[in-house]
C-alpha positions in Angstrom: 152.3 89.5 123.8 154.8 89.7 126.7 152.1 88.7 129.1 150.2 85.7 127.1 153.9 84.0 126.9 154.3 85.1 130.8 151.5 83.9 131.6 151.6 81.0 129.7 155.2 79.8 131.5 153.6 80.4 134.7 150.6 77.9 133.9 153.1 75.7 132.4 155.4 75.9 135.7 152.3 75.5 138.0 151.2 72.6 136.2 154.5 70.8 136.7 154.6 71.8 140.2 151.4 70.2 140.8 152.6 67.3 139.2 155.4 66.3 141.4 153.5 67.1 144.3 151.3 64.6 143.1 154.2 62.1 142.2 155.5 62.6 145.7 152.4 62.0 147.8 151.6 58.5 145.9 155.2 57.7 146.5 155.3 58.5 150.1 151.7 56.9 150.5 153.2 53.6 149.0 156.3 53.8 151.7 153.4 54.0 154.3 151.5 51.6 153.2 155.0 48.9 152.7 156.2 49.9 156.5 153.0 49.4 157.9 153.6 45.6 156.4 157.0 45.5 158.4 155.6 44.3 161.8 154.1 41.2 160.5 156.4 38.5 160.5 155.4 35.9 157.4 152.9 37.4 154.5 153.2 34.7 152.4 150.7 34.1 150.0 148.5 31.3 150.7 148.2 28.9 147.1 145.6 26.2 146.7 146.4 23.8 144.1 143.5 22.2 142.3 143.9 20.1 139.5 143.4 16.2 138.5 144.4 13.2 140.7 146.6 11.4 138.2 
């Protein structure tokens, strides 16, 4: 019984492990992605308006 419940916490541990890995790569990925951004100098979006001359 011993091992099942040792086991069990190991699973339970790896699981969670693998999870913030995963939480930490999209974060760091996003942080790439944003500084890449920094060397343009104006990303505003472009709006059209369309709509009835009134």
């Amino acid at each position: 019984m011993k091992i099942i419940a040792l086991l069990f916490a190991l699973l339970l541990g790896l699981g969670a492990g693998m999870k913030k890995t995963a939480d930490d790569q999209k974060e760091t990925s996003f942080q790439s992605e944003l500084n890449q951004y920094k060397s343009y100098p104006n990303l505003l979006p472009v709006v059209e308006v369309i709509g009835h001359k009134s």
